[in-house]
C-alpha positions as a LaTeX table, in Angstrom:
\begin{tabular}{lrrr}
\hline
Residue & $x$ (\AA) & $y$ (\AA) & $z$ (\AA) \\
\hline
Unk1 & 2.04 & 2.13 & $-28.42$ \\
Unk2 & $-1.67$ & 1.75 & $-29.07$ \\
Unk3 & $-4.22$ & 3.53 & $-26.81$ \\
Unk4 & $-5.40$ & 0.22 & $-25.02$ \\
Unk5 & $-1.85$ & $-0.33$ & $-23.82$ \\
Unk6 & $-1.17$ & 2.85 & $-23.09$ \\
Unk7 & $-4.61$ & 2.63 & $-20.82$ \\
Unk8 & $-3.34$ & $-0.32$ & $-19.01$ \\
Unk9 & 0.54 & 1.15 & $-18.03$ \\
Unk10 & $-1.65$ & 4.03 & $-16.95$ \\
Unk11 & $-3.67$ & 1.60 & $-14.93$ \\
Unk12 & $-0.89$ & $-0.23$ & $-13.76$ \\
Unk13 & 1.29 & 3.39 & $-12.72$ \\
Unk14 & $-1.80$ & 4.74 & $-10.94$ \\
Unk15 & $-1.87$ & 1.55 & $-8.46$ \\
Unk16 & 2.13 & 1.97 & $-7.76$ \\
Unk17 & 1.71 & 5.28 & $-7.52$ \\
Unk18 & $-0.62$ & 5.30 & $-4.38$ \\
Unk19 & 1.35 & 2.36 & $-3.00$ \\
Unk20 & 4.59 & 4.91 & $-3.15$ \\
Unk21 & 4.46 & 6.47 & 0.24 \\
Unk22 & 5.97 & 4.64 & 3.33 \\
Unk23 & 2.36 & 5.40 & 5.22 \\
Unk24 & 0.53 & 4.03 & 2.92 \\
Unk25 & 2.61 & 0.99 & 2.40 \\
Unk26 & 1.92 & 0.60 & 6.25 \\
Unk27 & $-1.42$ & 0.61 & 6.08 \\
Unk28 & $-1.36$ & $-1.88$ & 3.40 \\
Unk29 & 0.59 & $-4.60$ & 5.23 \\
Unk30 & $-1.41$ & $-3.73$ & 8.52 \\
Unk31 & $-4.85$ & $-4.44$ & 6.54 \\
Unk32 & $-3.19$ & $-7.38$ & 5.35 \\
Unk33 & $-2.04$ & $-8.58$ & 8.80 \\
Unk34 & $-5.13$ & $-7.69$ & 10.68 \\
Unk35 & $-8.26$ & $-8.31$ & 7.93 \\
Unk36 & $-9.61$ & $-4.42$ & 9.09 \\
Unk37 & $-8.94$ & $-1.60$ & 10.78 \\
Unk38 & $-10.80$ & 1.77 & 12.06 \\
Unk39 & $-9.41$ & 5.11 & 10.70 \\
Unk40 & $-8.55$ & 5.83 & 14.44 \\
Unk41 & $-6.37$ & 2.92 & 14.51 \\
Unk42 & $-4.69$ & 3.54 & 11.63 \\
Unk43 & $-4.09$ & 7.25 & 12.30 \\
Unk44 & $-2.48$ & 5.82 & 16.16 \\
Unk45 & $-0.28$ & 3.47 & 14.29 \\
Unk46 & 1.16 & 6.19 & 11.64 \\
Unk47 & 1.38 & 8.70 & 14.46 \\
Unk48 & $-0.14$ & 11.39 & 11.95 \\
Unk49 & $-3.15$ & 13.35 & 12.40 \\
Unk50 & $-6.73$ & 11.95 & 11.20 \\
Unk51 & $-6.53$ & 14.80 & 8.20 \\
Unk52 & $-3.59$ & 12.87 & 6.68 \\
Unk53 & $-4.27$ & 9.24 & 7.49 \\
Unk54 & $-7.57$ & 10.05 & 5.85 \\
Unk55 & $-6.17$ & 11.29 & 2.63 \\
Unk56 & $-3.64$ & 8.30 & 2.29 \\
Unk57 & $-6.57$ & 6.22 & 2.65 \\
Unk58 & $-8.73$ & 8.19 & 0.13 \\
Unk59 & $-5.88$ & 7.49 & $-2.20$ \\
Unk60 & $-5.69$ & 3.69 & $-1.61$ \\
Unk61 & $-9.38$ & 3.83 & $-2.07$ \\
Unk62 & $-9.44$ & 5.63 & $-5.28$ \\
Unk63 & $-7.01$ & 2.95 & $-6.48$ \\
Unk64 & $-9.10$ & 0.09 & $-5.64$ \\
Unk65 & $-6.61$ & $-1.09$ & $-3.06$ \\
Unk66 & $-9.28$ & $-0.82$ & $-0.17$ \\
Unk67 & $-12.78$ & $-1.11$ & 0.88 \\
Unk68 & $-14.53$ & 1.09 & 3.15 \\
Unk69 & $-17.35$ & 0.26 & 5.37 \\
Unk70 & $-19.44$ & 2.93 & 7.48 \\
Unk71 & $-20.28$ & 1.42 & 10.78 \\
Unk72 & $-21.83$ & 3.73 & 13.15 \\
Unk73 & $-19.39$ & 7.05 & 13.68 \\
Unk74 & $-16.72$ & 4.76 & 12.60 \\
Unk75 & $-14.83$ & 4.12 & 9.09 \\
Unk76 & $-13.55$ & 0.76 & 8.55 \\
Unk77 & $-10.53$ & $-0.13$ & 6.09 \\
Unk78 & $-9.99$ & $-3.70$ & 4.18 \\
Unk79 & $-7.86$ & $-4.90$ & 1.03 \\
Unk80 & $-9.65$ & $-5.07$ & $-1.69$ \\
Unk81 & $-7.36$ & $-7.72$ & $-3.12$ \\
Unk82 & $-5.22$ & $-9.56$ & $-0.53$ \\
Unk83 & $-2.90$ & $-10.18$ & $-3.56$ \\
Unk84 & $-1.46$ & $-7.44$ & $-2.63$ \\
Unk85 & 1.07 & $-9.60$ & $-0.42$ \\
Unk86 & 2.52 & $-11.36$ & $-3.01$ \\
Unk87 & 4.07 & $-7.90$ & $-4.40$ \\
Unk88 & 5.28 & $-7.47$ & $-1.05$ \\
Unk89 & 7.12 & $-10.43$ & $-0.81$ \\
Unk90 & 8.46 & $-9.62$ & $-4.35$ \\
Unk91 & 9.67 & $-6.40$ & $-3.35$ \\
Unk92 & 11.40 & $-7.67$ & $-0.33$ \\
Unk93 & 13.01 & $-9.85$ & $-2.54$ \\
Unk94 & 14.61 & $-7.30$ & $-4.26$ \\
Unk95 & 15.52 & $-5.60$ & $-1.17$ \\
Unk96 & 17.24 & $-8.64$ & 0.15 \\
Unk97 & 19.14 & $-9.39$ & $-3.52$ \\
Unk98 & 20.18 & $-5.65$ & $-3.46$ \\
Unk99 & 21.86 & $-6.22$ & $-0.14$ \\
Unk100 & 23.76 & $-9.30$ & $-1.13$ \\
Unk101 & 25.10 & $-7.87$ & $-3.88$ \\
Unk102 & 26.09 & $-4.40$ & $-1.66$ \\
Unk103 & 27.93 & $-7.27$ & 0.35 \\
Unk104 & 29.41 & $-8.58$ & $-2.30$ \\
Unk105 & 30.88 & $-5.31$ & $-3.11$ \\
Unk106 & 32.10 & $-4.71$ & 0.15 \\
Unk107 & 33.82 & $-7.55$ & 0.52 \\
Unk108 & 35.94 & $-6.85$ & $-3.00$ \\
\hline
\end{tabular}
């Protein structure tokens, strides 16, 4: 594999990678849902405490999955690319063919 592909896998595992924690993934489809959210929210909707909320986001952020805006005392949260729904939607399609196919099993 040359380096330029090698680059882009990197790329590509670095983006999964901060997507691969069930907090963060929650965050993800609540920025997609609501357009932008406070860190305060956020941190009330995981039920963790700011400290951790903050890092999750500081790794979304460092994979260019969010924006962050300073407004006041307050840090607001965006996608950076609302594309991000599609993969959703993928995913849950997988979840949903996995299932069928555990039913089909089952039924044997």
């Amino acid at each position: 594999m040359d380096a330029r592909t090698r680059a882009r896998y990197e790329a590509r595992a670095k983006i999964v990678k901060a997507m691969a924690h069930p907090s963060r993934l929650l965050i993800l489809d609540e920025l997609a849902r609501r357009n932008e959210r406070c860190v305060c929210e956020l941190t009330e909707l995981i039920g963790a405490d700011m400290s951790t909320v903050s890092k999750h986001l500081s790794l979304l952020k460092n994979a260019g999955l969010v924006d962050v805006e300073k407004r006041g005392t307050q840090i607001w949260y965006r996608l950076r690319c609302t594309c991000i729904t599609d993969f959703f939607r993928c995913v849950e399609s997988v979840i949903k063919r996995n299932a069928a196919e555990q039913q089909r099993i089952l039924r044997r």
